[in-house]
N, C-alpha and C positions, 0 to 999 in steps of 0.2 A: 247884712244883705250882701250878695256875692257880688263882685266887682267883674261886669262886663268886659271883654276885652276883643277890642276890631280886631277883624280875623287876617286883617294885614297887618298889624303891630305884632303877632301871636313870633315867636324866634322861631329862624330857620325852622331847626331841628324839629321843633312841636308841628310845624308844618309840615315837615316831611312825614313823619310819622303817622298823620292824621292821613294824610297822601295813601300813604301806605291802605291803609286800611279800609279803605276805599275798594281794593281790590278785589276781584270774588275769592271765597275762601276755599272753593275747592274743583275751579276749574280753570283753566287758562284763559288769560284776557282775549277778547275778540275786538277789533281794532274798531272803535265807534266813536265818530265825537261826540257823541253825548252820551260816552261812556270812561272811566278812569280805565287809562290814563290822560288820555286825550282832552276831553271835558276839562281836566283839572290845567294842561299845559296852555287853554286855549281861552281861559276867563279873563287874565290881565297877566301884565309883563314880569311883576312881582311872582304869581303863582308857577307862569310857567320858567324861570329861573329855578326855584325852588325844584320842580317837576323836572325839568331836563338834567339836572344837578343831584337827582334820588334817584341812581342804579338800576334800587327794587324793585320799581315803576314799573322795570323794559324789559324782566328779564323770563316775562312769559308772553308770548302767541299763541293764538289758532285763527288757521286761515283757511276759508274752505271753497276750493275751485269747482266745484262740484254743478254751480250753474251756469256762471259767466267768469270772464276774466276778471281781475280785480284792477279794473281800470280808473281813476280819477280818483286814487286816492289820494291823492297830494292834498286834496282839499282838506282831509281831513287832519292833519297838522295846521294847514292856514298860514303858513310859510313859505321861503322859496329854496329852503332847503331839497325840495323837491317837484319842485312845481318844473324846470326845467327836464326834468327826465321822462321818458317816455313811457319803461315799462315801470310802473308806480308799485309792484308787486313788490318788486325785487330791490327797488330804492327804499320802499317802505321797511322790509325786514332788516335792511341794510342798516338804516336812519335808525331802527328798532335798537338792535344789538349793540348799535357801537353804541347807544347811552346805554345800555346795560355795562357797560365798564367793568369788563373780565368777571364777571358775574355766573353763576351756574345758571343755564338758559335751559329753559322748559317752551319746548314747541310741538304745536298740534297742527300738521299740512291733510289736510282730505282734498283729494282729485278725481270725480268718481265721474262712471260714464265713460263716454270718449273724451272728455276734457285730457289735457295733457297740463303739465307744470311751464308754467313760461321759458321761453330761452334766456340761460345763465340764472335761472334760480335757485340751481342744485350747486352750483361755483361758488354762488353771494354764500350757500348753507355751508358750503365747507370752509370757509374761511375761518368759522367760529367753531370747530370738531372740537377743539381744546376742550369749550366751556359747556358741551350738552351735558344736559343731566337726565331729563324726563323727556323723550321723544317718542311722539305718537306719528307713525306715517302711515295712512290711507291713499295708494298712488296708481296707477298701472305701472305694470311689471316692467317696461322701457324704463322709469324713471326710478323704480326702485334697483334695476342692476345696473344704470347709470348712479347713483349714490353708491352702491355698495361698492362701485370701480373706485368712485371718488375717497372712499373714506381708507380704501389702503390697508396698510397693516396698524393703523392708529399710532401709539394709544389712545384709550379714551378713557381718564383718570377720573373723570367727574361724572361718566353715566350711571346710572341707577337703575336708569326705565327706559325699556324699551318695546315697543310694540309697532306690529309690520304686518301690513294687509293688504296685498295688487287685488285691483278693482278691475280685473280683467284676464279672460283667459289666455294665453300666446302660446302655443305648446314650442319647444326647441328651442325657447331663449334663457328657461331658469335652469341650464347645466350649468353655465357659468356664473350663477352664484354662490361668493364664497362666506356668505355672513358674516363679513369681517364686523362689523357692531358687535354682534355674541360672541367672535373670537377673542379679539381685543378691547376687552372693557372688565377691568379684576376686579371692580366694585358692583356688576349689574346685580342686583337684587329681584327686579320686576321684569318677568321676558314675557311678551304675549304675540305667537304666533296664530294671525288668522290665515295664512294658506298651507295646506298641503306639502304643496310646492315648494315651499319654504324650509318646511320642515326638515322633509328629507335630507338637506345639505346641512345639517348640526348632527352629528355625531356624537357630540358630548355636551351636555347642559351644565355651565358655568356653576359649579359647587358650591356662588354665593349667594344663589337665589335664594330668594322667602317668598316668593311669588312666581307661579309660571302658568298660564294658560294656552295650550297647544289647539290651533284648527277648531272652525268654530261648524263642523258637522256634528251631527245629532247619530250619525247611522255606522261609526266607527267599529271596529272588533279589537282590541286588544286581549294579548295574554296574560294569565295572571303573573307569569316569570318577569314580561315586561314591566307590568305596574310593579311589582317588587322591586324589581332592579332600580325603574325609575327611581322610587321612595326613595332607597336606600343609599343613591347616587347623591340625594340632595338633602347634607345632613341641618340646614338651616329652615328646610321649608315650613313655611305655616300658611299660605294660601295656593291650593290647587284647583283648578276650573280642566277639567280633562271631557271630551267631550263623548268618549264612547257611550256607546249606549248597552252594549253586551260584551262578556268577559269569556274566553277560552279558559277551564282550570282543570288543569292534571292531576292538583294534591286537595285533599279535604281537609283545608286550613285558612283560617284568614291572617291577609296582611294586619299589620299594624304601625299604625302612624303618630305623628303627635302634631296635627293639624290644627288650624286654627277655624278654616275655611273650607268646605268642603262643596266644589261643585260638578254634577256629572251629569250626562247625557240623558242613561234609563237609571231604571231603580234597580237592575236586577244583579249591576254589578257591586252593589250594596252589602249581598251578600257574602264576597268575598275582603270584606274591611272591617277593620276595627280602629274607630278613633274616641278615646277615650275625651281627649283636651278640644274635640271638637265647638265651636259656638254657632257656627252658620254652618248650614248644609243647604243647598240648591240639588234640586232632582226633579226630575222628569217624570211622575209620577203616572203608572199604569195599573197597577196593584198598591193595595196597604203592609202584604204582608214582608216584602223585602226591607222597608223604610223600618217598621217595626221592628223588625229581625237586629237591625242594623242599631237600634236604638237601645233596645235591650240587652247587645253584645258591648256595645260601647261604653254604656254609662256613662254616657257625656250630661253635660248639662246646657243644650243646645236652646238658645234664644233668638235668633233671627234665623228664618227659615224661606226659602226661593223654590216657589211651587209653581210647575207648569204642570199642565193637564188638557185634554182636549173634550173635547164634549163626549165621547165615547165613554168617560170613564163617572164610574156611579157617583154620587152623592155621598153615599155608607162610606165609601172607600178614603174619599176626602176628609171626612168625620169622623174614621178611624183613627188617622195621621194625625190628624189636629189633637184628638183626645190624648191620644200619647206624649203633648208635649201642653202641661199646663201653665208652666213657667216662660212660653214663649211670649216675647217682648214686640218681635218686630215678621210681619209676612210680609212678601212679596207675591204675588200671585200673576203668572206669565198665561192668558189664555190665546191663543193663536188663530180662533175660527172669525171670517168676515162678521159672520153672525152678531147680535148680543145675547143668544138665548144662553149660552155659557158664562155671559157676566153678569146674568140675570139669578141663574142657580147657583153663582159661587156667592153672591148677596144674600139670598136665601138660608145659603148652609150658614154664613158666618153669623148670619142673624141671633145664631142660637145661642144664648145667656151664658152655656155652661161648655164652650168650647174657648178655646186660648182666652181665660178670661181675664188677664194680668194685657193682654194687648194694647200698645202704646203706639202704632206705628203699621200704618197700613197701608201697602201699594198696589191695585191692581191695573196691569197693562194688557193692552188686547190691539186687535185691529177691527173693533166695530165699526161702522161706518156711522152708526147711528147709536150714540153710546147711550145705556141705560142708567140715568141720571136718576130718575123716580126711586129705582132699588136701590142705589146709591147713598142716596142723602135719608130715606130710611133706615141703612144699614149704621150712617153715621150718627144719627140720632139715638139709635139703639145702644150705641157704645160713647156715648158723649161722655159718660162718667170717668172712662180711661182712657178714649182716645185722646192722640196728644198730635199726631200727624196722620196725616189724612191724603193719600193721592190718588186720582184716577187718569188713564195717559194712554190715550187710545193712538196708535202710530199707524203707516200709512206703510205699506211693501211698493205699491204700485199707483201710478196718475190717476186711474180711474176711482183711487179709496180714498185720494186726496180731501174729499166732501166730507166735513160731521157739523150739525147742527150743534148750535150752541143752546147751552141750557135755557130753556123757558123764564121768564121772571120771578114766579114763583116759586122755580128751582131756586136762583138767584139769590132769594129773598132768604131762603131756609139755610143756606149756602152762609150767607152772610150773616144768618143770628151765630150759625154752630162757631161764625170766626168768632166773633162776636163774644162768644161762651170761652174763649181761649184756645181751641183749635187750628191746628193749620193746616187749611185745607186747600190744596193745590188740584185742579184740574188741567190737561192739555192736550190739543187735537191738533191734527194740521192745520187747521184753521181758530183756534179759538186755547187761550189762556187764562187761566184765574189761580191768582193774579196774573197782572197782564206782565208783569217782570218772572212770571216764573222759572222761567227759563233761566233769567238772569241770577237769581238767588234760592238758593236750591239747599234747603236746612236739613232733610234728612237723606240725601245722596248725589251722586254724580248723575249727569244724561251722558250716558256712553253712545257715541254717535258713531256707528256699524257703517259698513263699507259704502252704499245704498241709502245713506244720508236720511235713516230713519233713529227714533228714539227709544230705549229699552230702560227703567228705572234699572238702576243696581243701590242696594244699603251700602252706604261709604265705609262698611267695614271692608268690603272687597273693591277698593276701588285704587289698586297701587300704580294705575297710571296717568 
C-alpha cells in the first residue's frame, strides 16, 4: 500500500517542481489569486517561502490595460510588499521580475483603445532589457516609440520573440522609429509585425528568424521578386504568416521554400509557390483551384489546415479542398459573417463521412452572435469515432456583438455525454465558457489575443510567441 505523504513534509525541491507545474503550458501567467503563481505563494508561510524562492514561478506575465487601470493589486500578493505603493501596476511587474532572479522573462502588455500605460512603467520594463526573451506588446504608438527610445542600441542577448502592434492611429510620430528590438537582438527567431507603420522602418529581417509574421491586412499586393527575395533572405525559416492576398509576377515560375508553416491572405498567391516540407497551410480561400494547384505542385504531405471563407463562396468549392487532403489531422475553420448561416453550412459540408476522414481536431471561430450549437453537436456526434478535440469560439469585433446565448440544456447534456465518450470539447463566447477554465487550459492551442482584445483559435504548431 502506497505511503501517503503531508504535502508540507513533501522536500523543497519536490515542491517547487510540483509549483512549477502548476503553470499554464502554453501561455503566459495572468496575475490571479486564485491563480499559480499567486494562489500557491498565498496558502500558508511554508508554500509561499518555497514559491518566492522558485524563479520559474515569476518569470512570465500578461497584463492587459485594455479596460481599466490595474488598480488594487497589492491585494493580490496579501503582503506589504506592496500594499504601500500607489501605482500597483508597476510595483507589481516590479515585485514580479525581481523574484524571477535573472531569469529569461517572457511578458504579454495589451493597452488597447485610448488606455495609455501608467507613468514609469516603461522605466520599471527597462530595467530588466537584459533578461527578455518572448515579448508581446499591444500599445499605442506614444508608448511604443517611448520603449523603442528606451531600449537604445541594447543588446538583447536572451530575446527570441518578438511581437509589436500600436492600437492606434498617429500619423507624423512613427518616422522616429528605429526598431532597435529587431536591430539589436542576434538570437530573435520569432518577429511579428502587426502595423504597417512598423514595418517600413526594418530594412532587413534578422537572418535568425524561423518565424516571422508581417501586418495583419488581408488586402496587401506584393511582388513575386519581393517574396523571393524575402524567402531567400531568411535561410532558417520554417513558419511564415504573410498577409497579401494578391501577387505581381513578371516570370512564369514558382518560388520554392522549405516551410513548415504556411500562412497567407488570398489563395491566388498559391500559385506562385512551391512547398514541398509544408504541414500547415492557412488561406483565404475564394476558389479550390489555386489551393489545389498549390497542393499538387508541392507534394507535401500537409496535416493541419487554417480555412477562412465567407459565405460567398460554394459549398463544392469547400469540398473540393477538403477532398484533396485525406490525411488531414487537424482544421481550423475562420468564418467572419455576424450571421450563423455560414457555421451552419460549414457543419453541413464537414458532416460528410468521406471528407478529411483521419480528422482529430477541429476548430471553428466566427462572430455569430447567436452561435449554431444544434449543427454543432450534430457534426460532433458524427465524428465521435475520431474526433479527439472539439472547439467552437464565436468572438466579438464590436460592444453591440458582445451578446451570445449559451447553449440550451440539452445542448449541454449531449455536450457532456461526447465529454464524457473522451472528447474535448471546448466552447467560448463573450459571455459563456465550456469549460468554464477554458480559457485557462487550452490543450490543442494558443488564444492569440489581436489588438481589439478579441479571440482567434490558432493550432500550437504556429504559435511561436
Amino acid at each position: 500500500m502506497a505511503t501517503r505523504i503531508p504535502a508540507l513534509e513533501l522536500p523543497f525541491e519536490l515542491t517547487s517542481e510540483i509549483f512549477i507545474l502548476c503553470l499554464p503550458l502554453r501561455r503566459r501567467v495572468r496575475p490571479h489569486r486564485n491563480r499559480a503563481p499567486l494562489n500557491l505563494a498565498g496558502t500558508c508561510s511554508q508554500w509561499r517561502a518555497v514559491a518566492i524562492a522558485t524563479p520559474q514561478l515569476w518569470t512570465s506575465i500578461s497584463l492587459d490595460f485594455a479596460g481599466i487601470p490595474y488598480y488594487g493589486l497589492a491585494s493580490l500578493f496579501g503582503d506589504a510588499e506592496v500594499e504601500s505603493v500607489e501605482d500597483h501596476s508597476v510595483a507589481l511587474m516590479d515585485l514580479w521580475f525581481t523574484r524571477a532572479a535573472g531569469h529569461r522573462l517572457s511578458i504579454s502588455l495589451t493597452c488597447s483603445g485610448k488606455q495609455q500605460l501608467p507613468e514609469e512603467f516603461l522605466a520599471t520594463m527597462g530595467a530588466y532589457l537584459a533578461q527578455w526573451g518572448r515579448i508581446e506588446l499591444t500599445m499605442p504608438t506614444a508608448d511604443l516609440l517611448a520603449l523603442d527610445k528606451l531600449t537604445g542600441s541594447g543588446p538583447f542577448p536572451l530575446l527570441e520573440s518578438l511581437s509589436m502592434q500600436a492600437t492606434d492611429i498617429v500619423e507624423g510620430l512613427v518616422s522616429t522609429f528605429d526598431a532597435n528590438l529587431v536591430r539589436y537582438s542576434p538570437n530573435l527567431k520569432a518577429l511579428r509585425l502587426m502595423d504597417e507603420r512598423l514595418l517600413d522602418h526594418i530594412t532587413t529581417f534578422p537572418p535568425t528568424l524561423t518565424a516571422l509574421r508581417i501586418c495583419d491586412s488581408s488586402t496587401g499586393v506584393v511582388t513575386g521578386e519581393t517574396l523571393s527575395a524575402l524567402i531567400a533572405s531568411l535561410p532558417h525559416l520554417l513558419h511564415l504568416d504573410i498577409p497579401y492576398s494578391a501577387l505581381i509576377w513578371t516570370n512564369n515560375f514558382r518560388v520554392e521554400a522549405t516551410l513548415k508553416t504556411l500562412v497567407v491572405g488570398g489563395d491566388s498567391i498559391l500559385y506562385f509557390l512551391t512547398v514541398p516540407t509544408l504541414q500547415h497551410l492557412g488561406v483565404w480561400l475564394y476558389h479550390d483551384v489555386p489551393v489545389i494547384s498549390f497542393l499538387s505542385a508541392s507534394k507535401c504531405h500537409l496535416t493541419i489546415l487554417s480555412l477562412g471563407f465567407s459565405q460567398y463562396v460554394l459549398n463544392k468549392v469547400v469540398e473540393n479542398v477538403l477532398f484533396a487532403l485525406p490525411y488531414l489531422d487537424t482544421l481550423h475553420v475562420w468564418l467572419p459573417e455576424r450571421g450563423s448561416t455560414t457555421t451552419v453550412r460549414c457543419c453541413q459540408v464537414l458532416h460528410r463521412a468521406d471528407l478529411v476522414p483521419q480528422l482529430r481536431t477541429l476548430i471553428i471561430t466566427g462572430r455569430a452572435p447567436k452561435p449554431a450549437y444544434a449543427e454543432w453537436v450534430t457534426l460532433l456526434q458524427a465524428r465521435r469515432d475520431t474526433l479527439v478535440h472539439a472547439g467552437l469560439h464565436m468572438c466579438a469585433l464590436h460592444k453591440h456583438e458582445r451578446f451570445a446565448p449559451p447553449p440550451p440544456a440539452h445542448i449541454e447534456a449531449q455536450l457532456a455525454e461526447l465529454a464524457g465518450g473522451g472528447m474535448q470539447v471546448r466552447i467560448t463566447t463573450p459571455t459563456y465558457a465550456r469549460p468554464w477554465h477554458a480559457e485557462e487550459e487550452d490543450p490543442v492551442g494558443d488564444f492569440d489575443v489581436e489588438a481589439y482584445n478579441w479571440h482567434t483559435m490558432r493550432p500550437h504548431s504556429f504559435s511561436p510567441f
